[in-house]
C-alpha positions in Angstrom: -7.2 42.5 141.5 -8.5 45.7 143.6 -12.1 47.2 142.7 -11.9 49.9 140.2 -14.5 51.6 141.9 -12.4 51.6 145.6 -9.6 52.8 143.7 -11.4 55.4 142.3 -12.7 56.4 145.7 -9.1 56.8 147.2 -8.0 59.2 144.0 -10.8 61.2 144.5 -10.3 61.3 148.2 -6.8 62.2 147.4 -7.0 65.1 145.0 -9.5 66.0 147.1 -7.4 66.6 150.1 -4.6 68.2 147.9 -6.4 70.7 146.8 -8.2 71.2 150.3 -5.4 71.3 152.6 -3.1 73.0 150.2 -5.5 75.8 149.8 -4.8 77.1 153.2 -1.0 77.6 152.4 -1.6 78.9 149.1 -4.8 81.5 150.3 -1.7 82.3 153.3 0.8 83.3 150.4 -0.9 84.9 148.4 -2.8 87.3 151.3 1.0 88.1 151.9 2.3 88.5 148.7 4.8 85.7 148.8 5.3 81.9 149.4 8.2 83.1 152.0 5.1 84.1 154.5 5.5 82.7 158.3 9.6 82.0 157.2 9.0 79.9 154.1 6.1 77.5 156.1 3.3 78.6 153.5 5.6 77.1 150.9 6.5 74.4 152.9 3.2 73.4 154.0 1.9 73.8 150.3 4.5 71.7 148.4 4.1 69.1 151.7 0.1 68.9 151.1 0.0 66.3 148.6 1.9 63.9 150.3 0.0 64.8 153.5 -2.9 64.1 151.6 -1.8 60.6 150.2 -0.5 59.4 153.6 -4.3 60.4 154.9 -5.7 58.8 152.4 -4.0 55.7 152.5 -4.8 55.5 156.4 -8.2 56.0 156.1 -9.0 53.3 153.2 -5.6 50.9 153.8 -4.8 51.5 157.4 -1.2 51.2 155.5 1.5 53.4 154.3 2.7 50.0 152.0 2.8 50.9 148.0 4.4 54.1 147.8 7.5 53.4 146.7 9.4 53.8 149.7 12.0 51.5 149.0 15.4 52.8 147.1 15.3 50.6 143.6 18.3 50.8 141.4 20.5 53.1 141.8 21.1 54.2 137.6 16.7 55.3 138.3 17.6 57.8 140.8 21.0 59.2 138.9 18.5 59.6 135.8 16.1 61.4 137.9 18.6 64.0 138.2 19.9 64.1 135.4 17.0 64.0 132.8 16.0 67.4 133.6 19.2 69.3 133.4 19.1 67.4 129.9 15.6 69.2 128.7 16.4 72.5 130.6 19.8 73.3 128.9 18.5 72.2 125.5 15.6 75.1 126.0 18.1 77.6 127.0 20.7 76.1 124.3 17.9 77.4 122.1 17.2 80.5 123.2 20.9 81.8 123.2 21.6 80.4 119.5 18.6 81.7 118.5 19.5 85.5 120.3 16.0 85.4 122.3 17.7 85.5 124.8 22.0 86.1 125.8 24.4 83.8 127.7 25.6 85.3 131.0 29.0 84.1 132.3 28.8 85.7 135.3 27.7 83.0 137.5 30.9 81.1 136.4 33.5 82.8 138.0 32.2 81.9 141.5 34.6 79.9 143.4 34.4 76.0 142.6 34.6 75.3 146.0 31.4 77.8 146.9 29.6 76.6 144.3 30.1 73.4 145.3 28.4 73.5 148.8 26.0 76.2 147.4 25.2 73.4 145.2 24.7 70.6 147.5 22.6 73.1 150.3 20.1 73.7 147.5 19.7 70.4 146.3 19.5 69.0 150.2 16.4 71.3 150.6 14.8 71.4 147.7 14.0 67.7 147.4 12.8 67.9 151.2 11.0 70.2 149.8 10.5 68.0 146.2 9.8 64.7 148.7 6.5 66.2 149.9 4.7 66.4 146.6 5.8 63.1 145.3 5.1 61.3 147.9 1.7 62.5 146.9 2.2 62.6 143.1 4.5 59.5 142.3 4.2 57.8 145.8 0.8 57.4 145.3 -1.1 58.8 142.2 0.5 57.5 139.6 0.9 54.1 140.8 -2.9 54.3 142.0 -3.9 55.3 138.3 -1.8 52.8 136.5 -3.5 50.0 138.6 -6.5 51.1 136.3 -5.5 52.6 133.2 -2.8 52.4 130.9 0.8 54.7 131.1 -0.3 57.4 128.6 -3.7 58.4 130.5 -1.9 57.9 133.7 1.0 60.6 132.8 -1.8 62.9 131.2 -3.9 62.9 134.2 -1.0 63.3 136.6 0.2 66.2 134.5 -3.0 67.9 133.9 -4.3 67.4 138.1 -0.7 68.6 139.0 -0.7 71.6 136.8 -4.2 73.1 137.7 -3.4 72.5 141.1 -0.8 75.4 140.7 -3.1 77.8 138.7 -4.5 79.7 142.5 -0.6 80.9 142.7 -0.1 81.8 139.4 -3.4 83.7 139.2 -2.5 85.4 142.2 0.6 86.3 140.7 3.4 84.3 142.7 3.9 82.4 140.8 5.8 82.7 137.5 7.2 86.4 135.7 5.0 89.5 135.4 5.5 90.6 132.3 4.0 87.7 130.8 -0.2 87.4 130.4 -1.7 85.0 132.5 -4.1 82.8 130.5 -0.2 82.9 128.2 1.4 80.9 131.5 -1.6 78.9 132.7 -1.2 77.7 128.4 2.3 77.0 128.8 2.6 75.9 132.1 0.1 73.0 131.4 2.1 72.2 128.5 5.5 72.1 130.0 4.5 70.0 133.2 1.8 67.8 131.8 4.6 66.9 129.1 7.2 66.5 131.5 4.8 64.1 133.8 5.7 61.4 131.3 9.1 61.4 132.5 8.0 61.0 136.0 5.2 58.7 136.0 7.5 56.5 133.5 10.7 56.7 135.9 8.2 55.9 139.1 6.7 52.9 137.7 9.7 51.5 135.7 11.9 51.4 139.2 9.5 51.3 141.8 10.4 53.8 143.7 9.1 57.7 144.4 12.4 58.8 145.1 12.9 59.3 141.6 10.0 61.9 141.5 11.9 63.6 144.8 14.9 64.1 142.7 13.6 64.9 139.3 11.5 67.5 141.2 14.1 69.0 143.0 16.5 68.9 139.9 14.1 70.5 137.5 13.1 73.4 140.3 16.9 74.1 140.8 18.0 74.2 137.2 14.6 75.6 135.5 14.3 78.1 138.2 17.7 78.9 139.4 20.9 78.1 137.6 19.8 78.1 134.0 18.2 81.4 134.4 21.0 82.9 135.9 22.8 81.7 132.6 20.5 83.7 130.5 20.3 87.6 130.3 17.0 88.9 128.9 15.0 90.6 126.3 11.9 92.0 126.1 10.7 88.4 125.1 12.9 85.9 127.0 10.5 85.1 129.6 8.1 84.3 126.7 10.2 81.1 126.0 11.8 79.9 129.3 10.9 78.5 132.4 8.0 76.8 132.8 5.9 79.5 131.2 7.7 79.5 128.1 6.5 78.6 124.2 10.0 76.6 123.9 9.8 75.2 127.5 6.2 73.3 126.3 7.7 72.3 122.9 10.8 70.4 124.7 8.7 69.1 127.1 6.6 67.7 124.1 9.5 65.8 122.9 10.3 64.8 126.3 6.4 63.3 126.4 7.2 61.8 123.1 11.0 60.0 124.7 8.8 58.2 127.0 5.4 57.7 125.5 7.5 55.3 122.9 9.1 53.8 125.8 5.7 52.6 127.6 5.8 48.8 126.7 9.0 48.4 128.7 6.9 48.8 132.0 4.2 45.9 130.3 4.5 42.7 132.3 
């Protein structure tokens, strides 16, 4: 059994680091006006810092890069991955265009299956290169660093809360998330919506051992929260008061997604 206080040390170190090295990137963007500064390497260098950080980390009190998770797992935890969150992202918007907050644009649909197709698979190709940086810092090593010490439901609140205020410099500066919406009313739902959906992680990281699952829940939920869903939706003066990560019904489904998985915790006992 490893010293609390050692693992302690390393998830200090690591958040730490996270927020330090990140800074640079995000301080870069927003003195430009956009995460697309130096050809998209401010926004690759800060979705990359966290798992820069762990990997430093790691070397410095392990001299190791063993216990991330690098190994594959089944094959069912990585399909679920991807799937979950085109599960809780259609049922926001399924809301929002029953409920008329927001319409249904068919637009996108008559784009050529065969375009959409390799669209499809470019996107997804970068964006969990892009998704692989963080959790190798967020699932790779936080979570199972945090459940060595403290049981599943402070471990996905913790990752959810440290995750989400470590986006608040972007949002603040205003690159993060829509304009029209006031900014302590998306630093409110924000923290909602990922802290809730960090249950979903951290429970799919430690049931199958693996952080690949983070990598493609991440890249899923970017691509459909951010991209196909809300080209699905036309707005009104409120839509963006409800959707995306910044949205009232966003935090409510990610509540029940919390719930899904907080009642499923005793299967990773033992």
């Amino acid at each position: 059994m490893e010293d609390k206080t050692n693992i302690v040390k390393r998830l200090v170190t690591f958040v730490v680091l996270t927020y330090g090295i990140s800074s640079v990137f995000m301080a870069w963007a927003i003195s430009a006006g956009s995460m697309r500064a130096g050809g998209m390497l401010a926004g690759l260098g800060g979705m990359w810092s966290p798992g820069i950080a762990a990997i430093l980390t790691q070397l410095i009190y392990k001299k190791s890069l063993r216990g991330f998770g690098w190994g594959w797992g089944k094959t069912r935890f990585q399909v679920w991955s991807y799937v979950i969150p085109i599960l809780y992202v259609g049922a926001v918007h399924g809301i929002v265009w029953l409920s008329g907050l927001g319409g249904f644009n068919s637009d996108p649909l008559t784009v050529s299956l065969g375009s959409t197709l390799k669209n499809f698979a470019l996107v997804t190709v970068g964006g969990s290169f892009f998704a692989l940086g963080e959790e190798i810092g967020w699932v790779g090593f936080f979570v199972p660093q945090l459940a060595k010490i403290t049981n599943f439901t402070k471990t996905a609140l913790l990752r959810g809360i440290v995750w989400s205020v470590w986006h608040y410099p972007l949002i603040i500066g205003g690159l993060y998330g829509p304009e029209n919406v006031p900014v302590w009313y998306k630093l409110l739902f924000f923290t909602i919506t990922m802290t809730g959906v960090s249950f979903a992680f951290s429970w799919m990281r430690l049931k199958s051992g693996s952080l690949y699952t983070g990598m493609f829940m991440h890249a899923s939920h970017n691509l459909f929260i951010q991209g196909i869903f809300d080209s699905l939706t036309t707005e009104t003066d409120t839509t963006w008061y409800f959707v995306d990560e910044f949205g009232a019904i966003s935090a409510a489904v990610a509540v029940v997604v919390a719930l899904i998985f907080w009642s499923k915790r005793k299967q990773l006992e033992g």
